[in-house]
C-alpha positions as CSV (number, residue, x, y, z in Angstrom):
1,X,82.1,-4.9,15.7
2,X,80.7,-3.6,18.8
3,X,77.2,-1.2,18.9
4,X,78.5,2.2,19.9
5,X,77.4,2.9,23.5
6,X,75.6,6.5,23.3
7,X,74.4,8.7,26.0
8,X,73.0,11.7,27.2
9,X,75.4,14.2,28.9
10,X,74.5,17.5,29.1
11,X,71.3,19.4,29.0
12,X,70.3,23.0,28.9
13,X,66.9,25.0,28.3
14,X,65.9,28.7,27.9
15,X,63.2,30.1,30.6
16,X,59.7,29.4,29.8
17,X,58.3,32.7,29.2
18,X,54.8,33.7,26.7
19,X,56.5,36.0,24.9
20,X,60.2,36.7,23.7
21,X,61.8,40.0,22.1
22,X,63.7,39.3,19.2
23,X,63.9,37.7,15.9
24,X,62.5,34.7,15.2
25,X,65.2,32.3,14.7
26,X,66.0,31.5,18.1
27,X,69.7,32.8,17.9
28,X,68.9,35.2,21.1
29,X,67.4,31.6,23.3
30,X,70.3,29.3,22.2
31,X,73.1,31.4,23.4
32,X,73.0,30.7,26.5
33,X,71.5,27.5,26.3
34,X,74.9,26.6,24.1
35,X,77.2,28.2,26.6
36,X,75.6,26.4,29.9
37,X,76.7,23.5,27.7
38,X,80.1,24.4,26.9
39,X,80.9,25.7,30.6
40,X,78.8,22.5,32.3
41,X,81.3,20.3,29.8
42,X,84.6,21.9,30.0
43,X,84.3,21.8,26.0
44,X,84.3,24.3,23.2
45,X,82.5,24.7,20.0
46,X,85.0,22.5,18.1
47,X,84.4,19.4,20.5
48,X,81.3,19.2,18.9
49,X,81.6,16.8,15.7
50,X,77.7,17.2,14.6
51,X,74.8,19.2,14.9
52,X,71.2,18.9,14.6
53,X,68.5,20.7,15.4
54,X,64.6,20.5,15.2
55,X,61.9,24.0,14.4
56,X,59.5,24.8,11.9
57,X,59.8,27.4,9.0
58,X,56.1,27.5,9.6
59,X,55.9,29.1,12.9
60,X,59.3,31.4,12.6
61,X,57.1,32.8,9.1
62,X,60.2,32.5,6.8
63,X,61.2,30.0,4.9
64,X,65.0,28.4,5.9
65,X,64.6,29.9,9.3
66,X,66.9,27.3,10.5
67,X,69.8,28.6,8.4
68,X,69.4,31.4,10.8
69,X,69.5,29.8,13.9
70,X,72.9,28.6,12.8
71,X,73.9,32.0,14.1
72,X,73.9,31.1,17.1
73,X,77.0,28.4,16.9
74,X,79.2,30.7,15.4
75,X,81.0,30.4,11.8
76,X,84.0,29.5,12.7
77,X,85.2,26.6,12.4
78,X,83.2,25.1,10.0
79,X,80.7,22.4,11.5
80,X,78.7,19.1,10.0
81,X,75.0,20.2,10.7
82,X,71.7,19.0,9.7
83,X,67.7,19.9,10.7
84,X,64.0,18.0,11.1
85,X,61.2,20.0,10.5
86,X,59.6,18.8,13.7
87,X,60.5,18.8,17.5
88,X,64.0,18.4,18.0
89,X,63.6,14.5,19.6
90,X,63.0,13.7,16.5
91,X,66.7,15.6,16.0
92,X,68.2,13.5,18.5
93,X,67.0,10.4,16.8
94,X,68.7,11.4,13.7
95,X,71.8,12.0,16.3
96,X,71.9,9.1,17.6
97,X,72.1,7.4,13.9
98,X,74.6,9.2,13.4
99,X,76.8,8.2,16.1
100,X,75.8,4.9,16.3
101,X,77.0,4.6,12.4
102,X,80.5,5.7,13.9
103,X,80.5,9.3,11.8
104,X,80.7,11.0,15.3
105,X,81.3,11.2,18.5
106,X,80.2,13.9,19.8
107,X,76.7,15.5,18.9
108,X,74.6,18.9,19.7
109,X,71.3,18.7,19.4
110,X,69.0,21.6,19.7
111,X,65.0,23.1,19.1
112,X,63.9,26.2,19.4
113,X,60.1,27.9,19.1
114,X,59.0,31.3,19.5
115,X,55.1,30.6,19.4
116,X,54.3,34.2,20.5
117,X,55.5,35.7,16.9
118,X,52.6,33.7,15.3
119,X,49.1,35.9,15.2
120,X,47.8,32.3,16.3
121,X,50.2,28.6,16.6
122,X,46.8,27.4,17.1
123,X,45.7,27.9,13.9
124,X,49.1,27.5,12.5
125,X,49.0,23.6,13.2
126,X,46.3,23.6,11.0
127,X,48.8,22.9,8.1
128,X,49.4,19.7,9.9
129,X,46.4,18.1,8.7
130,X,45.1,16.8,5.5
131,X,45.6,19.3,2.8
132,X,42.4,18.5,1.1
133,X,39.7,17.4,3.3
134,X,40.3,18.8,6.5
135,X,42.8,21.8,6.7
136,X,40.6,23.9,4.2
137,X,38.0,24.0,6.9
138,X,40.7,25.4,9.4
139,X,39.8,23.8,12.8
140,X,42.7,24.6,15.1
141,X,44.7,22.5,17.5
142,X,43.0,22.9,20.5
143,X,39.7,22.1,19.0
144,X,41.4,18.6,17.5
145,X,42.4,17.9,21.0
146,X,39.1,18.7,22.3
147,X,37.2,16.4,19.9
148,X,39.7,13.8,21.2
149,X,39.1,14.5,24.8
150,X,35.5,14.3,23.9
151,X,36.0,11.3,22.3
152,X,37.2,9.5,25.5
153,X,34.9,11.0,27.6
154,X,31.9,9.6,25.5
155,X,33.7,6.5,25.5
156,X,34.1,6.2,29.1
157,X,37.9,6.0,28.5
158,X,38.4,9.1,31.7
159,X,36.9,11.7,32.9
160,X,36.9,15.2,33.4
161,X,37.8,14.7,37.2
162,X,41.1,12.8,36.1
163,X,41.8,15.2,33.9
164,X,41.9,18.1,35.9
165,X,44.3,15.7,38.9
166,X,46.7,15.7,35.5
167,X,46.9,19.2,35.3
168,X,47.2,19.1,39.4
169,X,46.0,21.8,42.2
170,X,42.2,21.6,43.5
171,X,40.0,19.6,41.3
172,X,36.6,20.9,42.4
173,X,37.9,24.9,41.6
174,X,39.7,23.4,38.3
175,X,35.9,21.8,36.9
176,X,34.3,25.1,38.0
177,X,36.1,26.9,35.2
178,X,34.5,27.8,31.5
179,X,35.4,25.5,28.8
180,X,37.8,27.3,26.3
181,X,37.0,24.2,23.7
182,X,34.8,22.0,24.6
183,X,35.4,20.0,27.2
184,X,38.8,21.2,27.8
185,X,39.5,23.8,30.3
186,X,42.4,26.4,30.3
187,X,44.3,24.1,32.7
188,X,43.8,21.1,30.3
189,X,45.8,23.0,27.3
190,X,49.7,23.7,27.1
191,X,50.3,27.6,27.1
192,X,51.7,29.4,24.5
193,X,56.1,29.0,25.6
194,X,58.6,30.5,23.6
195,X,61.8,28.4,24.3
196,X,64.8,26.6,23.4
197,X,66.4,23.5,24.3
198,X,69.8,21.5,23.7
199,X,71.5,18.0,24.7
200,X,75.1,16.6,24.1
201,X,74.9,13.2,23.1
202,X,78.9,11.7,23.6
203,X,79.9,8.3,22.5
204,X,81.2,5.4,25.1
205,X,84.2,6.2,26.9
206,X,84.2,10.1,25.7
207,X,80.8,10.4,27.2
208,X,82.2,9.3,30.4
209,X,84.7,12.0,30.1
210,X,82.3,14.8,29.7
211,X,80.2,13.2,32.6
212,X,80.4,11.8,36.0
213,X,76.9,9.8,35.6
214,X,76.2,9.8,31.8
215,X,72.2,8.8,30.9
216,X,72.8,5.8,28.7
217,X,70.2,5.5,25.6
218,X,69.2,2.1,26.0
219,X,66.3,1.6,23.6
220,X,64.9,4.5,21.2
221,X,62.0,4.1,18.7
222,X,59.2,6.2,17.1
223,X,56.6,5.4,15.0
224,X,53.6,7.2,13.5
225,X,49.5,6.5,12.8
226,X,47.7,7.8,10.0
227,X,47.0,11.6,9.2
228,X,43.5,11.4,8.9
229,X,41.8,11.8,11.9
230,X,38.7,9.9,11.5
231,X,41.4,6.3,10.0
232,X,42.3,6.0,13.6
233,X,41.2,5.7,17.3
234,X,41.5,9.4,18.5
235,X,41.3,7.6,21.6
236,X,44.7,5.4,21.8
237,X,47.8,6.1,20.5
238,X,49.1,2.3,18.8
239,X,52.1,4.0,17.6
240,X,53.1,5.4,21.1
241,X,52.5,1.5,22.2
242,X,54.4,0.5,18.9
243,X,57.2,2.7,19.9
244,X,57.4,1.9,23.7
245,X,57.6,-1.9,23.1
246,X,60.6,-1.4,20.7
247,X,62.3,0.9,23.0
248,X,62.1,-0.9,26.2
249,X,61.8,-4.5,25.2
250,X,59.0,-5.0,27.8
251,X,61.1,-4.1,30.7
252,X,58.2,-1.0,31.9
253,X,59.8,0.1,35.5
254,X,61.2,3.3,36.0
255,X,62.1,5.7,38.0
256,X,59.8,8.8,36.4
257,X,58.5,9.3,32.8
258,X,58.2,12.1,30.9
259,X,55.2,12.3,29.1
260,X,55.4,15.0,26.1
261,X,51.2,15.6,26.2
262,X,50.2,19.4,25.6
263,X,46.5,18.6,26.5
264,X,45.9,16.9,30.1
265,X,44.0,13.8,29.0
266,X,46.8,12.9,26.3
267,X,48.9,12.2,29.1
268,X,46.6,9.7,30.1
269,X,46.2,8.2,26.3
270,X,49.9,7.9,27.1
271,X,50.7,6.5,30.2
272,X,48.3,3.4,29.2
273,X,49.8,2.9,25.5
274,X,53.3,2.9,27.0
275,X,52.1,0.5,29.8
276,X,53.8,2.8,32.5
277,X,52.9,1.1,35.9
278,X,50.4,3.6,38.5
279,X,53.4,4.3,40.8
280,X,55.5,6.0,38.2
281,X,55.6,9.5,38.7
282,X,55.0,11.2,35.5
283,X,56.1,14.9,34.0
284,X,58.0,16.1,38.1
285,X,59.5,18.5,35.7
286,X,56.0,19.7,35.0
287,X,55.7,18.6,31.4
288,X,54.6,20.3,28.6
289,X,51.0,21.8,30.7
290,X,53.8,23.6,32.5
291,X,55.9,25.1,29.3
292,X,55.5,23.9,25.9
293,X,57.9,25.6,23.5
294,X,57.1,24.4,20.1
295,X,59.8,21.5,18.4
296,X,61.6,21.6,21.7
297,X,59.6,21.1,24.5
298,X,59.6,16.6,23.0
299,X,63.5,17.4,23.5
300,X,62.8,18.6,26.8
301,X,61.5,15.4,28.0
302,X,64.5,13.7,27.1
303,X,66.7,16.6,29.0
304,X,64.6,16.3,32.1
305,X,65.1,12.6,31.8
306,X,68.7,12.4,31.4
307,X,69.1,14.9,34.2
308,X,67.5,13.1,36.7
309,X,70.1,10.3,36.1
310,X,72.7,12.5,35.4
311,X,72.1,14.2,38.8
312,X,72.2,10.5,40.7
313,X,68.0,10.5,41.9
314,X,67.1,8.3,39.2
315,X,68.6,5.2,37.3
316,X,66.1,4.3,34.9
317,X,63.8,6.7,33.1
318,X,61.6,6.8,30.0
319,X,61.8,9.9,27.9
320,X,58.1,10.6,25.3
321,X,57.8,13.3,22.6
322,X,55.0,13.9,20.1
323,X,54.2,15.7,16.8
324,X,51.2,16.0,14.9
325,X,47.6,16.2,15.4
326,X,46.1,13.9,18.3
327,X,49.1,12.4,19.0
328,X,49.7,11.6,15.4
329,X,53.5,10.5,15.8
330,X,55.5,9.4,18.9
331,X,59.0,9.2,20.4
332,X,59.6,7.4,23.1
333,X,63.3,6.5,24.6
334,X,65.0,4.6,28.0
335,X,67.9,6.0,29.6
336,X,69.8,3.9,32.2
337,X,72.6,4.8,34.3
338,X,76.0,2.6,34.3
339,X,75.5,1.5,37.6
340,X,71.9,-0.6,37.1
């Protein structure tokens, strides 16, 4: 018996924007991310044999939000669906599972976060940390990442100059702005995205149906560190390393990477715990500094990915998501074209 061959084959995102009108179950951004899909494809809802998608009752402020969202495929006919309370990479992991146990074919994944309904997602990542020690005292996400940043700084693990080249433009204006937390600068943070995101994941010779170049999944793993911030080096990410050795088996060149770091000096934690090599380019897409919709802008990373390939500019790319506080958990996936 032969491991399925799975790949990526179609990608579509809603506009980064900081604020959406509508509900908060993301029926109104996956639309038309679904029907890009459908009319990129030549396919139809019932192509699809299984569905998964990634958000976070949390941040829509109702519990079963994602029952919602279902809305937006339509109830008719009848579909095999499934959901991760996290980023929607996480959804494509489960996906992938699922193909590769022979239960599909075909798969739709999709994530979707409207960040602008909460009064602050800042503080709503709170509830991501320890429920006993740390949470009650309510430090938000952006003061996390700026103890981390601080961290490496003291450390002498980067500096503030090299994190302002990650967030791009010129450096010297960049370090002249006011701190928002400590040392991290407006440019250092992610801004608040509402957005959507979805993939079509096709098995062997049906993927090469859908597409002309598909983006093979090669190697996928994730892996997570402890909760509690002060059991681990905020410094390093071991399970992105963890991750990144299972997924491509020490072979570390590539065409680009896409780093999933909402804060500008994670993407240098990154790039050194995946062992990505100083002429990769990282994040051409713009990464998550750029547009960070909540639970799908991991999946994003893995779209931009594919997409180079799919387009013909790349053949080999590595795909990164994250969830958690200080890069608590991490995703990391290589996609190859057929031709390498």
């Amino acid at each position: 018996m032969t491991t399925p061959e799975i790949a990526v084959v179609g990608f579509a995102h809603a506009p980064h924007v900081p604020e959406t009108f509508g509900t908060t179950n993301g029926v109104e951004m996956l639309v038309p991310c679904f029907q890009q899909l459908y009319a990129d494809l030549n396919i139809t809802k019932s192509d699809i044999d299984f569905w998964c998608s990634g958000s976070s009752d949390y941040l829509a402020g109702r519990a079963f939000s994602f029952i919602s969202a279902v809305d937006a495929i339509g109830a008719v006919p009848p579909i095999n669906e499934s959901h991760v309370e996290m980023d929607a990479a996480w959804a494509l992991y489960e996906a992938w599972v699922k193909l590769l146990s022979g239960q599909a074919e075909t798969a739709l994944v999709y994530g979707f976060g409207k960040s602008s309904a909460a009064a602050n997602i800042q503080q709503v990542l709170t509830l991501q940390l320890d429920p006993y020690l740390v949470a009650p005292l309510w430090p938000d996400a952006v003061s996390i990442a700026g103890l981390q940043a601080r961290a490496g700084l003291d450390a002498g693990r980067w500096t503030e100059q090299e994190m302002a080249a990650v967030a791009g433009g010129d450096i010297e204006s960049l370090l002249a702005a006011p701190y928002v937390a400590d040392p991290l600068r407006a440019h250092d943070i992610a801004p608040v995205t509402d957005g959507a995101a979805a993939i079509v994941l096709a098995v062997g010779d049906r993927a090469r149906e859908l597409c002309e170049r598909p983006a093979w999944i090669t190697g996928i793993a994730h892996n997570i560190d402890a909760q509690a911030l002060g059991g681990r080096d905020l410094t390093r990410a071991p399970s992105a390393t963890a991750a990144a050795a299972a997924a491509t088996k020490g072979d570390n060149s590539f065409d680009l990477a896409e780093l999933h770091a909402p804060f500008s000096h994670q993407q240098l934690i990154l790039a050194e715990a995946i062992g990505l090599s100083a002429d990769t380019p990282i994040n051409p897409s713009g990464g998550a500094l750029a547009g960070n919709p909540m639970f799908a802008a991991g999946l994003e990373r893995i779209g931009n990915a594919a997409t180079a390939i799919i387009s013909g500019s790349a053949n080999r790319t590595l795909a990164h998501a994250t969830s958690g506080p200080a890069l608590q958990q991490n995703l990391v996936a290589v996609l190859e074209s057929e031709a390498r």
